[in-house]
N, C-alpha and C positions, 0 to 999 in steps of 0.2 A: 354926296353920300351914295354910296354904292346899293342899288336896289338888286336884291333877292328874290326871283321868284320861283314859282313851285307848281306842276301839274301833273297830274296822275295819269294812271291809262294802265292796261292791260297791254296794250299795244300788240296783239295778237294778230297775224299775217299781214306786216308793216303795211301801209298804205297811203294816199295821197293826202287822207283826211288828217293821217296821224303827221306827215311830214307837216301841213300848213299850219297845224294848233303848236307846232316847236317853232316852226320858225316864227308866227306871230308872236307867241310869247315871250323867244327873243329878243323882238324888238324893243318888248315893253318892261327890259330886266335888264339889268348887268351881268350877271351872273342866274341859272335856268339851271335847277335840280329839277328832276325829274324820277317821279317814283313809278316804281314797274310792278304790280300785281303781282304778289306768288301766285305759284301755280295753285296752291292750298287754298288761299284766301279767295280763288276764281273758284274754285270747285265748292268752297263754302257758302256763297250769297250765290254764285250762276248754277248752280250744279252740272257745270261744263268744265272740263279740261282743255286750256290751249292747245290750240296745233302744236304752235313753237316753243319747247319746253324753254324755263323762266330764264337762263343762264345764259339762253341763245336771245331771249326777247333782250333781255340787259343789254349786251353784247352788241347789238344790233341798234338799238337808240343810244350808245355810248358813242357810236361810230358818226352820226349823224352832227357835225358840224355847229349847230344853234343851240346841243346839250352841253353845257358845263362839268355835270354831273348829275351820274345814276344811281337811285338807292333801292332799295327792296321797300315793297308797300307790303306789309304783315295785316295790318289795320286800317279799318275806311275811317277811323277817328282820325277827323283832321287838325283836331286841335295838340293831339297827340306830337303827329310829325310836326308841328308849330312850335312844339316846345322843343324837339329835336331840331329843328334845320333854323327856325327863330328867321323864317321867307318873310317881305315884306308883301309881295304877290301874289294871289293866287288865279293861275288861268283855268277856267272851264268851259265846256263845250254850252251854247246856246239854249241845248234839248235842256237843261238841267233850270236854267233860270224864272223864276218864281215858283219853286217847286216848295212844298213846305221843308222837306230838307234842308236845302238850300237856304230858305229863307232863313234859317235855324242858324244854320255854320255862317251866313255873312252878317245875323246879328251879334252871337258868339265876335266873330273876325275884328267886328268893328270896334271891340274893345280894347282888342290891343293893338289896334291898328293898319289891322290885314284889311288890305283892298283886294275883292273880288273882280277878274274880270273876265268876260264872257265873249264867247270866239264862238261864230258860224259856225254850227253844225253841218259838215259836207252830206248833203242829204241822198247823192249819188252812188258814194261808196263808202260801205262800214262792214267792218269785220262779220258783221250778223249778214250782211249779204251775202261777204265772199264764203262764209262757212256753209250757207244754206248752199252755193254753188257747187262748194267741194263735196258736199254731203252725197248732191245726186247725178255724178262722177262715179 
């Protein structure tokens, strides 16, 4: 049976962190949909605007060889997208894992069958770096 899986990201000034959590999570899926933050939905919980506006962020992880497909993230309800894409997997980054959040969405998950799984956080490079870099440029 063909496994689905599913990881989020802003994916804001592409980087090595972001290429390692697609291709891990390729390995561990048949098929890797990938949601990409609006811009709207960044400026709403981050009160930050992307560098790369949304169209170019898509564009750019579409291209990227271990993505199957990219959709527009509107909403951090993941149970939401579960009912739309109906993912068997869900990949997330390390920092996130026993958060009460988390805790929530993989007890939610386990009911209908979604396995959570959790990939190394790159602690050397993240977007919060490279922005703080470009900032004082």
């Amino acid at each position: 049976m063909k496994k689905i899986g599913y990881t989020t990201g802003v994916f804001d000034l592409f980087h090595i962190g972001h290429l390692n959590i697609l291709k891990r999570a390729r390995l561990e899926c048949d098929h890797l949909i990938v949601g990409i933050s609006t811009d709207e939905l960044c400026e709403s919980a981050k009160n930050k605007k992307p560098f790369i506006p949304f169209q170019e962020r898509m564009d750019l992880v579409e291209a990227v060889k271990y993505v199957d497909e990219v959709v527009p993230q509107t909403s951090y309800d993941k149970m939401e997208a579960w009912n739309n894409l109906k993912f068997d997997r869900m990949f997330v980054g390390d920092d996130w894992k026993g958060s009460d959040q988390w805790n929530k969405i993989e007890n939610e998950f386990s009911k209908v069958g979604v396995e959570i799984i959790y990939f190394p956080y790159t602690t050397h490079t993240s977007s919060t770096i490279l922005r703080d870099i470009l900032s004082k440029i």
